[in-house]
C-alpha positions as CSV (number, residue, x, y, z in Angstrom):
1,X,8.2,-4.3,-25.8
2,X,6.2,-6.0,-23.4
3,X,7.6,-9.6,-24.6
4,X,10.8,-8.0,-24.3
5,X,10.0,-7.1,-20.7
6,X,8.8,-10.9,-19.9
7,X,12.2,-11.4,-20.9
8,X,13.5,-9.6,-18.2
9,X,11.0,-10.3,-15.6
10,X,12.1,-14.1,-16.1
11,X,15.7,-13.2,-15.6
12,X,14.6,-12.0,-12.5
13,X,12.7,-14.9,-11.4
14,X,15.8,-16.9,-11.9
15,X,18.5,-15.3,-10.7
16,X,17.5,-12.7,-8.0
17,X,16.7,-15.4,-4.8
18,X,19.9,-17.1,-5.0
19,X,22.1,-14.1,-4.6
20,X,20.6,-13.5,-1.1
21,X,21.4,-17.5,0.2
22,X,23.9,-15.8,2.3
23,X,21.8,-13.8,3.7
24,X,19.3,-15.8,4.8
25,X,22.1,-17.9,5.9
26,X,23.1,-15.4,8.1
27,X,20.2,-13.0,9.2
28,X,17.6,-15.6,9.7
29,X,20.4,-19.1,10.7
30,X,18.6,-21.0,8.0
31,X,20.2,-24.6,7.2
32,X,22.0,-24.4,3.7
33,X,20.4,-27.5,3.2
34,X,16.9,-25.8,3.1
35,X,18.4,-23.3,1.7
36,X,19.2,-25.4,-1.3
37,X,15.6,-26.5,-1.4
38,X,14.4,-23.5,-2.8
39,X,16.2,-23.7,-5.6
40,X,14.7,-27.1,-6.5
41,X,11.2,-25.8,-5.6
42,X,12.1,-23.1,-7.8
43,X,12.2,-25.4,-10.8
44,X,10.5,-27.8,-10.1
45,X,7.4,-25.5,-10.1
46,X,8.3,-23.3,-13.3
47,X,8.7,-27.2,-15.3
48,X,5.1,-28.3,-13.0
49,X,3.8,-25.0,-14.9
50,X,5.5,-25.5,-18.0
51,X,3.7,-29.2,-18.3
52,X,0.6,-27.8,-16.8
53,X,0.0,-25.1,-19.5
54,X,0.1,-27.8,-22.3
55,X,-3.6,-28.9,-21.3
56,X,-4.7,-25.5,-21.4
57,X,-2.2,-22.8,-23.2
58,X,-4.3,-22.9,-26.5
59,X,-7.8,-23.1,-24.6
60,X,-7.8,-19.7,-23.2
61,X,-7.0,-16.3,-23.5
62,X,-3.1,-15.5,-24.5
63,X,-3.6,-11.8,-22.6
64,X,-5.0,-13.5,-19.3
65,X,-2.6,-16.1,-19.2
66,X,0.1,-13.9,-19.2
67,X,-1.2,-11.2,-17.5
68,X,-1.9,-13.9,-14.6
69,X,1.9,-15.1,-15.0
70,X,3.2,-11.1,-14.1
71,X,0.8,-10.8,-11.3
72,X,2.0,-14.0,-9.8
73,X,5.2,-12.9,-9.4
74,X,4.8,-9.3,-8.6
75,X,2.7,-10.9,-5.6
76,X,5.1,-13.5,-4.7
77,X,7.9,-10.7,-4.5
78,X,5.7,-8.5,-2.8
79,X,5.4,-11.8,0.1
80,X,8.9,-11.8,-0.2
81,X,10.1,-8.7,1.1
82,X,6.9,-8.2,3.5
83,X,5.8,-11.8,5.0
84,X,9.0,-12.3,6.6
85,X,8.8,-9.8,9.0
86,X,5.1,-10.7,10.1
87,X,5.3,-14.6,9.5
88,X,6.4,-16.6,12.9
89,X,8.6,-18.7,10.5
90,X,10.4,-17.0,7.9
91,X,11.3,-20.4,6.4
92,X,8.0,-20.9,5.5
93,X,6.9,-17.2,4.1
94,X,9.9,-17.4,1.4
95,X,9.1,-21.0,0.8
96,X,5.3,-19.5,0.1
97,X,6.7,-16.7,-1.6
98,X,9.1,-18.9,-4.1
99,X,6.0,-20.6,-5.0
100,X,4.2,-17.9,-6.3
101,X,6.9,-16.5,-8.4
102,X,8.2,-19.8,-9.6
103,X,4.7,-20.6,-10.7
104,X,4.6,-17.1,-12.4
105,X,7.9,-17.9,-14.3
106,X,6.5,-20.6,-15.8
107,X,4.0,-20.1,-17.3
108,X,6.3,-16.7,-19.0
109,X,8.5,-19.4,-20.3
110,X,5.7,-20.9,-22.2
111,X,3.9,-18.1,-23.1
112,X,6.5,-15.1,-24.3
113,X,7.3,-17.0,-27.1
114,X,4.2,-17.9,-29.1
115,X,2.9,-14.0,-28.3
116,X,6.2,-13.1,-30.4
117,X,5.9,-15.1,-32.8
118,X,2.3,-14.1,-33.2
119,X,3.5,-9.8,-33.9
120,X,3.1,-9.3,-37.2
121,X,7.1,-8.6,-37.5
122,X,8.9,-9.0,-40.7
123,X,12.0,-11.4,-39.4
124,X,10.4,-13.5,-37.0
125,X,13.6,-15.4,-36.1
126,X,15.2,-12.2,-35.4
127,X,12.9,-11.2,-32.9
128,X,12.8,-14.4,-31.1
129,X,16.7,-13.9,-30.6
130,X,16.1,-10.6,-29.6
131,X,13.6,-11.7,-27.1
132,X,15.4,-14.6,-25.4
133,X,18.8,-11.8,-25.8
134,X,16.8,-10.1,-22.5
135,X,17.0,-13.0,-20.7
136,X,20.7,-12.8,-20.3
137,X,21.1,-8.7,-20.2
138,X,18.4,-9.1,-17.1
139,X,20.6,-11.8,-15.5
140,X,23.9,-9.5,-15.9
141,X,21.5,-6.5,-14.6
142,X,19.6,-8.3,-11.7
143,X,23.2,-9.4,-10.5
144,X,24.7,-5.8,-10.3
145,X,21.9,-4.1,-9.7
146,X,21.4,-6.5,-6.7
147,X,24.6,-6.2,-5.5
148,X,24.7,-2.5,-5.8
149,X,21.8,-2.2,-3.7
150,X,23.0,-4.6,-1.3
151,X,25.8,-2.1,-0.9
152,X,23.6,0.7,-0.6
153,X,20.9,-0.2,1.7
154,X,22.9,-2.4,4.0
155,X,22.3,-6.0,3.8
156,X,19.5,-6.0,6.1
157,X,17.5,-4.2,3.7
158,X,17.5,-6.8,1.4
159,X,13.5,-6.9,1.3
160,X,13.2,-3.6,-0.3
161,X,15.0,-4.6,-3.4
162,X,12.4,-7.3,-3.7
163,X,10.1,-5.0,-3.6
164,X,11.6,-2.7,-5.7
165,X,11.9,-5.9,-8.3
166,X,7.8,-6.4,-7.9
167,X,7.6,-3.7,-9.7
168,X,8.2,-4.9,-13.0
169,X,5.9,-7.4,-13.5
170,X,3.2,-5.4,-11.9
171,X,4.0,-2.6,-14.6
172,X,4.3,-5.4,-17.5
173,X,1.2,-6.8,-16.4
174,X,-0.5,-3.6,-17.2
175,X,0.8,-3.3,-20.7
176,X,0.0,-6.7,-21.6
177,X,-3.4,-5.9,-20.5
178,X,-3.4,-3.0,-23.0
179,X,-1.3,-4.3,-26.2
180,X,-3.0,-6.3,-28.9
181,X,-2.0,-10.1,-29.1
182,X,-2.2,-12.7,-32.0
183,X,-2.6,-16.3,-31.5
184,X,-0.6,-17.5,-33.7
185,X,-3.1,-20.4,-35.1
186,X,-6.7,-20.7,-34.5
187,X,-8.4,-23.6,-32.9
188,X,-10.0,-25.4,-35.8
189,X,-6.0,-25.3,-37.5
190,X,-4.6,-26.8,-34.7
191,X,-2.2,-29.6,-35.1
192,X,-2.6,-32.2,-32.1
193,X,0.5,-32.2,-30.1
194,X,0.5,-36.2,-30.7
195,X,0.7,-36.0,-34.6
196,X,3.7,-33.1,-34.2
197,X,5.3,-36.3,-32.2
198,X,5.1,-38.1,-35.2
199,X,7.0,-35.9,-37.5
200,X,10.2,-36.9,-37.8
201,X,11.8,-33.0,-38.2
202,X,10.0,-32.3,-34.4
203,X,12.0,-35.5,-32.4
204,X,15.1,-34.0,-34.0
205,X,13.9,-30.2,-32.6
206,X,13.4,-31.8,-29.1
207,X,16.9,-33.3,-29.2
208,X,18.1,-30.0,-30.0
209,X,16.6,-28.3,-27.3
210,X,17.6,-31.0,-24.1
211,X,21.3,-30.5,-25.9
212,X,20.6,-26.7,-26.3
213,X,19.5,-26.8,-22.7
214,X,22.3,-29.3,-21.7
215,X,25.2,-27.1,-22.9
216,X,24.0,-23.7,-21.6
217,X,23.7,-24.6,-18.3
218,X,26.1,-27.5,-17.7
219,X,28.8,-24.2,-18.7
220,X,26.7,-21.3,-17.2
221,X,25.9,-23.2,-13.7
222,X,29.7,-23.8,-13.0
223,X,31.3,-21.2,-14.1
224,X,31.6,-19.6,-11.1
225,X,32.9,-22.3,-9.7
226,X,35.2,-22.7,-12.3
227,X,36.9,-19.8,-11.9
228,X,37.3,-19.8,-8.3
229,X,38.8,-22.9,-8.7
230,X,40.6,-22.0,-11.7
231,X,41.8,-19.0,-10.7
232,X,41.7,-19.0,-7.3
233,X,39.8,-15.8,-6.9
234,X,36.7,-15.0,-4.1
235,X,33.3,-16.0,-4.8
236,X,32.2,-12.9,-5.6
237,X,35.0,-11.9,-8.6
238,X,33.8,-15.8,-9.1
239,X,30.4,-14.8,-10.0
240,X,31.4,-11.7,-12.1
241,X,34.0,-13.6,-14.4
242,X,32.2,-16.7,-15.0
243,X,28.2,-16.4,-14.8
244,X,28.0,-12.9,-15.4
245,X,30.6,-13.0,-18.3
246,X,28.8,-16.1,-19.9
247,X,24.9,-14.4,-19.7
248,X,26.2,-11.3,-21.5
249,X,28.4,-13.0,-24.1
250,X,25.2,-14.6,-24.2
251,X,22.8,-12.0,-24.5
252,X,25.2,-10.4,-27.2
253,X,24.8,-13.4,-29.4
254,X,21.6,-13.1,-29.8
255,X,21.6,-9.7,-30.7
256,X,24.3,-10.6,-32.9
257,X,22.2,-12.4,-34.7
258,X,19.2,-10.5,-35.0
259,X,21.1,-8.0,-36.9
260,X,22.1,-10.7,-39.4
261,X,19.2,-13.2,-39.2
262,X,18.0,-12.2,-42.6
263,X,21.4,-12.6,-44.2
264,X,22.0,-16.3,-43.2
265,X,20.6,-19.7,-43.1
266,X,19.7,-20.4,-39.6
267,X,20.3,-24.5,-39.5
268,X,24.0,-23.7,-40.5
269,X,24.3,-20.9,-38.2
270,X,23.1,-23.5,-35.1
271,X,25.4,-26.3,-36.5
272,X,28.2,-23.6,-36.8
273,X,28.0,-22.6,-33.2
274,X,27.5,-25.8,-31.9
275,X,30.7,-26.7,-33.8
276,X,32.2,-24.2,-31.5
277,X,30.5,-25.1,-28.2
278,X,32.1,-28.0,-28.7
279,X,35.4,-26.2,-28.9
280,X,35.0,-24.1,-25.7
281,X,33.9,-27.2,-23.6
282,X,37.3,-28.9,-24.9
283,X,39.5,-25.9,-24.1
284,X,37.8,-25.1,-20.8
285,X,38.5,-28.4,-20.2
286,X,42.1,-29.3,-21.3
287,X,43.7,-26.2,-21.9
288,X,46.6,-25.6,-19.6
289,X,46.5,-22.2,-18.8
290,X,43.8,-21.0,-16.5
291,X,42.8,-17.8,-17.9
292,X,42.3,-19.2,-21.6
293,X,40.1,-22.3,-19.9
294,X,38.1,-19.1,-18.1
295,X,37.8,-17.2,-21.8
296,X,36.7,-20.5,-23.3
297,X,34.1,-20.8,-20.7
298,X,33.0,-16.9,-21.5
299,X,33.1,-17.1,-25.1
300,X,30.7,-20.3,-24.8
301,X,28.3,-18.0,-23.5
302,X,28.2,-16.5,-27.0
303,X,27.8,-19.8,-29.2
304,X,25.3,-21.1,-27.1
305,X,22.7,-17.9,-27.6
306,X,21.0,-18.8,-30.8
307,X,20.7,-22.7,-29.9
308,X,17.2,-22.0,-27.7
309,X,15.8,-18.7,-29.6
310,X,17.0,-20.6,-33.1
311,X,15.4,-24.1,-32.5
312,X,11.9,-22.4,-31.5
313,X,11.6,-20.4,-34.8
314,X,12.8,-23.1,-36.9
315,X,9.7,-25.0,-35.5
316,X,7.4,-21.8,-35.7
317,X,8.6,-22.2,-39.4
318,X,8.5,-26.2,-39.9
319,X,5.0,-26.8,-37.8
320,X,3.2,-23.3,-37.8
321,X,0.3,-24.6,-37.0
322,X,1.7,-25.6,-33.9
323,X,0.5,-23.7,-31.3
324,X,1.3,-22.7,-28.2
325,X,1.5,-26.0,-26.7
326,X,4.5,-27.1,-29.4
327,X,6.4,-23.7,-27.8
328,X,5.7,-25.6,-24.4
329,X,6.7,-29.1,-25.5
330,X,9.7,-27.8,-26.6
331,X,10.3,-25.5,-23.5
332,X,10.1,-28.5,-21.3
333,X,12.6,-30.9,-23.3
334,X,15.1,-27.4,-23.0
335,X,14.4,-27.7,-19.3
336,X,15.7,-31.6,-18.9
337,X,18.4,-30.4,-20.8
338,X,18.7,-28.0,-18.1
339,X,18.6,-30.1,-15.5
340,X,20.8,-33.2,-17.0
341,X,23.7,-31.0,-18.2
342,X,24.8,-29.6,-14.7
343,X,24.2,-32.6,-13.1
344,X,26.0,-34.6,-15.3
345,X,28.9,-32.3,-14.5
346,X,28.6,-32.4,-11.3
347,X,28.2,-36.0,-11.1
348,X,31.6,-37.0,-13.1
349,X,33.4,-33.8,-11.2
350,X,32.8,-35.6,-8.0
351,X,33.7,-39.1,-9.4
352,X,37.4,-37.4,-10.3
353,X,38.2,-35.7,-6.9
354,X,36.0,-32.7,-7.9
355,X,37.8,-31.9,-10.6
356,X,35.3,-29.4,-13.1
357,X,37.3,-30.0,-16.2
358,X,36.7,-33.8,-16.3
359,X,32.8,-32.6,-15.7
360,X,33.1,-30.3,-18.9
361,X,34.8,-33.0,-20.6
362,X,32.3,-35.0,-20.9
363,X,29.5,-32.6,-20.7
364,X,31.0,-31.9,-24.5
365,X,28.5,-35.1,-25.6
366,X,26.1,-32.4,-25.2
367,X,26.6,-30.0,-28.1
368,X,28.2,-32.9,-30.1
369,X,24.6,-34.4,-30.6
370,X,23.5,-31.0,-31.0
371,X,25.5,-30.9,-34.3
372,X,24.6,-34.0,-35.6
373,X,20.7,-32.8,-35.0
374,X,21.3,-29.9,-37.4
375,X,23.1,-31.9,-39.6
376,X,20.3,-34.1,-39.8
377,X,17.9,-30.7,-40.3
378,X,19.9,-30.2,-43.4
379,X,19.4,-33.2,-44.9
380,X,15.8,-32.9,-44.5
381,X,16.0,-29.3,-45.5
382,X,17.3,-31.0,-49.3
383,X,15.0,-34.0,-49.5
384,X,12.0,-32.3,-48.8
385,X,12.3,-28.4,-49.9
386,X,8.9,-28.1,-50.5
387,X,8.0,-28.2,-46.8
388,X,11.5,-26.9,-45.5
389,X,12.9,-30.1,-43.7
């Protein structure tokens, strides 16, 4: 339950800052270039944390690490909707404020994972999905909730729905402090992180995660986008049909799958749905009519939701001596998937006029290689049985 939480809280971290841009645009005449900026800081701290917790994630205590990462961004929240209205620039207290939370949500990233994979559950890969399934009902929720409170209140008030959002890590924090947690491998079992680099079944697990990353976000990040521009409807309809539509698909599929996780063979399952990615980026990107390009981008949402939860419990399964620190080596090569996949899009849009669909195009290298790395999982999974791949 608390993992599940995490899941949440992280969805939060994520997604609630940039749907007051405007806002701060507005209210405070902030530049939308440093505006902008916080996104970046945003992720550039949560992958400085993510990189930082490999030196120490298997050194300490599971239950202070985490219960640090909640406090950090019930604090930086809490800054957020009461330092700008004492702070002489408000630039600079949400810049502080970002920080803290950012910092917070990275260190979750690497931490929810192994904790679940430690609880003593009886489908493991099931309640991975289930976990990372959160992520993506807390990013349809922080979006509407938002937005309904924005409503409410009056825009002005947006610093009470921080505040309201500080709550739930502060409230997580105190069950984690409560709820017993299992490191998943001892300290004398250990398996160096350098040695995992030399087996051949983890490269192909990296891969999978940078293409996992890749294809999630180079769809998710534009999807608004691409349905104002496909459609030609306002930027908020924009937001509900494409990101919204594409986190709950998502979300969905991960349930989906814990439901069936112990009736299937989960390298299959990934190579199927990347089969399909595949598909969607090609009809998002050359189908002729506008609303089937939009339902391709949605449906996307759905065969991209086991890639990330999938490819951590194959390697919980393949290297379970691992650690923590594999969950975090793994976390960061989904990140510069993350970061390559929309940029990438971006990048070719804007050599073609701006046109998105030439950025999907070929953004579909993405889950190609993806394929081909469970492919290559399978082979290994029938030369060497003994030890899985």
């Amino acid at each position: 339950m608390a993992c599940y939480i995490a899941g949440f809280t992280q969805a939060v971290v994520c997604g609630f800052l940039p749907l007051l841009f405007v806002t701060f645009n507005q209210m405070y005449q902030i530049p939308l270039t440093l505006i902008t900026l916080l996104v970046a800081v945003n992720f550039i701290v949560q992958f400085g944390m993510d990189f930082a917790a490999l030196f120490f994630v298997d050194k300490v205590s599971y239950r202070g690490v985490v219960v640090a990462a909640h406090i950090l961004i019930s604090i930086g929240l809490l800054l957020l909707g009461t330092l700008v209205h004492v702070a002489k620039n408000t630039y600079l207290a949400i810049f502080l404020a970002t920080l803290l939370f950012s910092a917070g949500g990275g260190l979750l990233e690497v931490m929810t994972s192994p904790i679940m994979e430690g609880c003593p559950s009886k489908n493991k890969a099931a309640a991975m999905s289930l976990l990372h399934s959160m992520f993506g009902f807390g990013s349809v929720a922080v979006v509407i909730l938002t937005n309904v409170l924005l409503f409410a209140l009056g825009r002005e008030k947006w610093y009470l729905i921080a505040i309201v959002w500080a709550f739930v890590p502060a409230l997580n924090a105190m069950l984690f402090s409560l709820v017993p947690i299992n490191k998943i491998v001892s300290d004398d079992e250990k398996v160096p992180i350098l040695r995992l680099f030399k087996g051949k079944s983890f490269l192909i697990f990296l891969l999978i995660m940078a293409c996992s990353g890749a294809s999630e976000i180079g769809m998710s990040q534009w999807a608004s986008a691409f349905a104002e521009t496909s459609l030609g409807v306002s930027k908020a309809v924009g937001d509900i049909l494409g990101p919204c539509i594409f986190a709950l698909m998502m979300a969905l599929s991960r349930l989906f799958y814990a439901k069936i996780a112990d009736r299937i063979n989960l390298v299959r399952y990934i190579m199927i749905c990347g089969s399909l990615t595949v598909v969607c980026f090609l009809f998002a990107a050359l189908l002729p009519f506008r609303f089937a390009a939009l339902l391709a981008c949605g449906f996307c949402g759905f065969t991209v939701g086991i890639m990330w939860p999938g490819t951590l419990s194959l390697a919980a399964k393949v290297y379970p001596a691992g650690g923590a620190t594999m969950f975090g080596v793994l976390a960061l090569a989904g990140d510069f998937g993350c970061t390559t996949g929309p940029s990438i899009v971006g990048f070719i849009a804007s050599m073609f006029g701006g046109e998105l669909r030439t950025g999907l195009l070929a953004a579909t290298v993405f889950p190609l290689i993806l394929v081909l790395g469970a492919f290559l999982l399978i082979r290994r999974e029938k030369r060497h049985p003994a030890k899985y791949f």
